[in-house]
C-alpha positions, 0 to 999 in steps of 0.5 A: 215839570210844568213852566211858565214861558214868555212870549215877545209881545209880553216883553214888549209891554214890561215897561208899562206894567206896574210894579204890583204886576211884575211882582205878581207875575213873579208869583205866577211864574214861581207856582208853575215852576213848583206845582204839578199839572194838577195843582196847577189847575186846582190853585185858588190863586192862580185861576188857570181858567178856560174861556166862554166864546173862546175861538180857541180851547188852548188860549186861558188866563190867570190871576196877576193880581188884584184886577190883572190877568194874565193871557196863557197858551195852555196846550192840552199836551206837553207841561210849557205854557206861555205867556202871551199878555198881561192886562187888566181884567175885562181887557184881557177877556177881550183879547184872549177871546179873539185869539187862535193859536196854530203851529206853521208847518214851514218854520214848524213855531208856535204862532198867535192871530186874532182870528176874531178881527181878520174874520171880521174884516175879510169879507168886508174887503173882498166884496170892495177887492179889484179884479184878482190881477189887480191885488197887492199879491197877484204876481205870488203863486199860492205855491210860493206864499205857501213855501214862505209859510203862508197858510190856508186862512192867511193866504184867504185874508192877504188875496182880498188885499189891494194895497199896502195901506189895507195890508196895514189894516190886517197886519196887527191882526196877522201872525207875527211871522206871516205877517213879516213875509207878506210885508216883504213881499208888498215892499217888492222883494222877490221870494227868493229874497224873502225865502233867503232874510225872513223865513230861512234865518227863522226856521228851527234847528231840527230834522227837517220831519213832518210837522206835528200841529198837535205838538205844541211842546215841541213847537214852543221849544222851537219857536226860540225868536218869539218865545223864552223858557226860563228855569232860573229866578234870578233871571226871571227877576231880570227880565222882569226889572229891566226891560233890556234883559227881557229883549236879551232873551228874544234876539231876532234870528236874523239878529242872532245870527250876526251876533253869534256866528263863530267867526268873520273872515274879516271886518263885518257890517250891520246896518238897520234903521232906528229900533232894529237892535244894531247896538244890542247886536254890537253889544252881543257880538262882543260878549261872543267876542269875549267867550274867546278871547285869548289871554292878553288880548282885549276888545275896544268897543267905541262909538261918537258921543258920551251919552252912547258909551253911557248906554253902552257901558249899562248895556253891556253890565246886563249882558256880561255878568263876570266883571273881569271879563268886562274889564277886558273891554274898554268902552271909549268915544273914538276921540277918548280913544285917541286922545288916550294913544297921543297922551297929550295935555293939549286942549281940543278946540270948540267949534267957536274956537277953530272958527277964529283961529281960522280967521287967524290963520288967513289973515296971516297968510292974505287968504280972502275966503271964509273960514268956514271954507277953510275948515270944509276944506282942511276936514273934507279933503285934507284930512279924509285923503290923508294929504300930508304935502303941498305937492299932494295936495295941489294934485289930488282930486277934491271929491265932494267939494261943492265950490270951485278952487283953482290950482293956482288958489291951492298953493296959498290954501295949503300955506294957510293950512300949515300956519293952522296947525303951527299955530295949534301947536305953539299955543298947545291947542289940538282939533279932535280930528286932528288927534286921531290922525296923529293917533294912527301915525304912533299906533303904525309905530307901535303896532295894534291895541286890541285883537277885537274893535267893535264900532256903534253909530258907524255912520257918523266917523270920519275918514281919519277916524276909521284909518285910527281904527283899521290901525288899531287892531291887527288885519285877521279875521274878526277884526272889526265889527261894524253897526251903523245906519245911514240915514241917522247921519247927523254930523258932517262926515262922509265915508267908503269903508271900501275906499279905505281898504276896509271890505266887508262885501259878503260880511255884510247884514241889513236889519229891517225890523223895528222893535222900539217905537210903533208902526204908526210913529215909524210911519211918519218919521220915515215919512221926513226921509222917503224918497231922498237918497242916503249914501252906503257906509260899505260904499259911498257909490251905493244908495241905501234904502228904507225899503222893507223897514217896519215895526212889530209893534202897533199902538199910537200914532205921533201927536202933532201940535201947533201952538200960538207963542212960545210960552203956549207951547210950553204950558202944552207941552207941560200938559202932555207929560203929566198926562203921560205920568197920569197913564203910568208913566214914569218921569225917566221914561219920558225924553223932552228934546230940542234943537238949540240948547235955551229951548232945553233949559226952557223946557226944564224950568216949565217942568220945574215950575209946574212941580216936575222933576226935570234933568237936562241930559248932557255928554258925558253925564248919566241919564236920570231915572227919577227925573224927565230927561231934557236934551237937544237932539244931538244929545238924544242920539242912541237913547229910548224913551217910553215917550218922547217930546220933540219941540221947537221944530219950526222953520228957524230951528230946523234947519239951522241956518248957522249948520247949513252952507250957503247954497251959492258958497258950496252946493255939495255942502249946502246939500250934505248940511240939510241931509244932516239937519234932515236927519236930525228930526228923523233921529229926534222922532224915533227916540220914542216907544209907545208915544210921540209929541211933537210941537212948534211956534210960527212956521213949521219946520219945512221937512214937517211940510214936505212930509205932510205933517205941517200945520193945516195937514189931515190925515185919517188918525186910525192909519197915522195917528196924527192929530193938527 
């Protein structure tokens, strides 16, 4: 019976394509589900056809619909086809033209390279090439490319290369899987380490027999990261209305493979940059979760703000159907959950707030510091040791405190500490922290909540947040599942899992893939953090690195503009949006996001006034589909947009000079304040898929200098991107 399966570059386009094309990839699909082989080939409105000038035979299209084809492997044996993309008509010609197909004799998958452009472009490169011990690969054997899966033509084409900018020339053009090896390799892993996170985690299940290149059924069937078969409407009418649905199906297998392992012997890590699926890994690992969970028990997935259990909780209604299963699982912010164990009426203090009642506090005890000193202090030392005496802490070591206190201060900081927190008491007034750890003292008491906690944005909780945690759920394995990324660490918290008695050495997966935003927008967002160093969440004495993070997708580079006033970057950016609803875009994919909040709600009556539906996106309030979304950077944490605008960026917005420390209070401080800040833009850029714009008034931001992005900057648009 013949089938219409789908392959990830075309799950990668679902969000651009149109309704009418959805609906007539549908239709397609349904014919191949019902037709024989030969009515297939016969249908007049389907047009299976070959190509003139094809390079090769098996690449053919079909009708979508008025204007639109369809890019289909069609094998000449086995009854699956694929499908590879959709475009409108003179477009898809183009490309299906250019391509080939083969079948890799090392990972035995289907694989698609444009063998027009890498035939084109090889020669070019090998007549300019250094000397062969010159090249980007001359320490890898042919025999070792040949083990990682490396083909005769590929191998050709990678040996004219001599740098990681010609390799990012060639890769758009490479196979998929090829193409990952050599760009591990140019990032300075070893074979082995290749052999070990790239090619292993892809081979297919299966006897390990010669591979037959002619046998595409089977290789399609093989090719499981890459490649979807569907038998059931249902879900085909999923994957084409939600795009979430759609990336379900294609989980990496170094991502499947973390997600679905039957069981850890204790907690477990994943870390990845932005875009490498942490959080649908998460959300996979509590549907496995769930597929063995004993009656009673119940799982606790939990991460920072508001807006990310929104995302999590819509995430996890698409992957788990049954909705008492899903009511087994409560998605909660960590300090909902707390707050949840207390049942307290005491309100939680703003930030605003518990710099007054610090004031307060000092006064009452003579202590001549700042404020902001002692709340550092109280969050940084007090509460991440667990200090409960004056006697512990007079004696305990204040890591990470940047400014000098004597022991003979300790006494009077300690007196004013306590006046602190009776003052909260008295007056029914609580910190957030300070909740969670009044949290872990009742759960010692009363045991553990959950058999399973499943933890999002690791990176960003505090030490009396993770003790909440640990405490939280029983000391077995399959405890605590870990997702997080240091370099998206946004607010001031600093941890060592392995410090608080929370392993996860052996437990641990790091993912290097991007699936969100472009190489080209990738590219320049890493370009703000490069060559700064970002603590392990597993362990703060280890360095974490973006070594190896690259996307698979290709497009567009970011848009940089500078702009004269402030009403000026405004009517730009209402310019930019419309030319991104005129391309298709639809106004909730679009994402405006700033530093402070009045830029945001500028942003949004410049939208309003020039007749775009806007909608601010704010914690603990649902993103709208129908509007474009406003919000301030923080806000934008963990969401995705088609495009995303980030404004504002100038020198007195980022850094914020109210969110750093004084250099000369607290230098460690002062260096953990601009990380974050740092972060910040880093988190803001990588909000966005297939477009980025990003704007300021004045001086530019200084982490846009540093990264070469600043205003009177060039680069060559066809390797960034950029536009000044």
């Amino acid at each position: 019976m013949p089938r219409l399966a789908f392959d990830i570059g075309f799950c990668a386009q679902l969000g651009k394509l149109q309704g009418t094309v959805r609906d007539g990839v549908f239709a397609a699909w349904e014919k191949f589900e019902r037709l024989t082989l030969e009515q297939l080939f016969k249908d007049p409105g389907l047009k299976l056809e070959s190509l003139k000038q094809a390079r090769d035979p098996h690449i053919r299209t079909i009708r979508i619909d008025q204007g639109t084809r369809g890019v289909v492997l069609a094998p000449e044996s086995g009854e699956t086809f694929v499908l590879l993309r959709v475009m409108p008509h003179d477009k898809a010609i183009a490309w299906a033209v250019k391509q080939k197909s083969s079948i890799n004799t090392v990972t035995r998958a289907v694989e698609i390279r444009d063998i027009a452009s890498l035939e084109e472009l090889t020669p070019a490169y090998e007549r300019i090439a250094p000397d062969p011990d010159r090249r980007l690969f001359a320490k890898v054997s042919d025999g070792d490319m040949a083990a990682l899966g490396i083909d005769g033509t590929t191998l050709r084409q990678a040996r004219a290369l001599t740098d990681l900018e010609q390799l990012e020339v060639f890769a758009p053009y490479f196979p998929q899987d090829q193409r990952e090896v050599l760009e591990y390799l140019a990032a300075g892993f070893t074979v082995e380490e290749v052999w070990r996170d790239v090619v292993s985690v892809a081979l297919a299940h299966g006897p390990a027999a010669p591979v037959d290149t002619s046998d595409y059924e089977t290789a399609i069937h093989r090719s499981r990261a890459r490649i979807a078969v569907v038998s059931d409407s249902d879900e085909m009418r999923d994957i084409l209305e939600k795009p979430f649905t759609a990336w379900r199906v294609f989980l990496h297998p170094t991502q499947h493979k973390v997600a679905y392992r039957p069981s850890y012997s204790g907690p477990a890590q994943v870390t990845g940059g932005p875009g490498t699926g942490k959080s649908v890994v998460a959300l996979h690992r509590v549907r496995h979760l769930l597929r063995h969970l004993r009656d009673g028990d119940r799982i606790l997935l939990t991460t920072f703000t508001n807006a990310l259990v929104d995302a999590l909780t819509e995430g996890l209604g698409l992957l788990v159907d049954d909705p008492d299963l899903r009511d087994r699982v409560d998605v909660l912010t960590v300090d909902a959950f707390a707050g949840r164990v207390v049942n307290t009426s005491r309100r939680p203090l703003n930030g605003y707030e518990e710099t007054a009642r610090w004031e307060q506090a000092a006064a009452a005890t003579g202590f001549s510091g700042t404020p902001q000193f002692l709340a550092q202090e109280y969050k940084h030392v007090v509460l991440a040791q667990d200090i409960r005496t004056q006697d512990a802490y007079e004696s305990c070591e204040r890591r990470g405190r940047g400014s000098a206190l004597s022991a003979g201060a300790r006494p009077l900081v300690w007196r004013t500490v306590e006046e602190f927190t009776r003052r909260l008491d008295e007056d029914g007034l609580r910190t957030y922290l300070g909740t969670c750890a009044e949290a872990t003292d009742l759960l010692a008491v009363q045991g553990p909540s959950y058999r399973h906690i499943v933890v999002d944005e690791a990176q960003d909780l505090h030490p009396v947040q993770w003790r909440m945690l640990r405490a939280a759920a029983p000391t077995r394995p399959d405890d605590l599942f870990v997702a997080g990324d240091p370099h998206q660490r946004i607010y001031d918290s600093r941890v060592s899992l392995k410090a608080l008695g929370i392993t996860v050495a052996g437990r641990s997966t790091k993912l290097r893939k991007n699936y969100r935003s472009t190489q080209e927008i990738l590219s320049w967002a890493t370009g703000l953090l490069l060559g700064r160093p970002f603590d392990e969440l597993a362990d703060s004495g280890r360095h974490d690195t973006l070594v190896g993070y690259s996307s698979v997708l290709h497009g567009s580079g970011p848009y940089v503009h500078e702009a004269e006033t402030e009403d000026a970057e405004l009517d730009a950016l209402v310019e930019q949006v419309r030319e991104w609803v005129d391309g298709g875009a639809a106004y909730g994919e679009i994402g405006v996001c700033a530093r402070f909040n009045k830029t945001c709600e500028k942003v949004k009556e410049a939208l309003l006034k020039a007749g775009i539906p806007a909608s601010r996106v704010r914690a603990g309030a649902a993103r709208t589909d129908d509007a474009v979304n406003v919000g301030t950077m923080h806000t934008f944490k963990g969401l995705e947009y088609r495009y995303a605008a980030v404004v504002g960026v100038n020198d007195a917005a980022l850094p914020n000079p109210s969110a750093v420390t004084p250099e000369d209070v607290d230098r460690l401080q002062h260096e953990a304040d601009l990380a974050a800040e740092r972060c910040l833009l880093f988190v803001a850029c990588t909000r966005a898929r297939d477009g980025l714009y990003v704007s300021w008034t004045g001086q530019p931001s200084p982490f846009l200098v540093e990264a070469g992005c600043g205003a009177g900057q060039s680069s060559d648009p066809a390797t960034i991107g950029r536009h000044i």
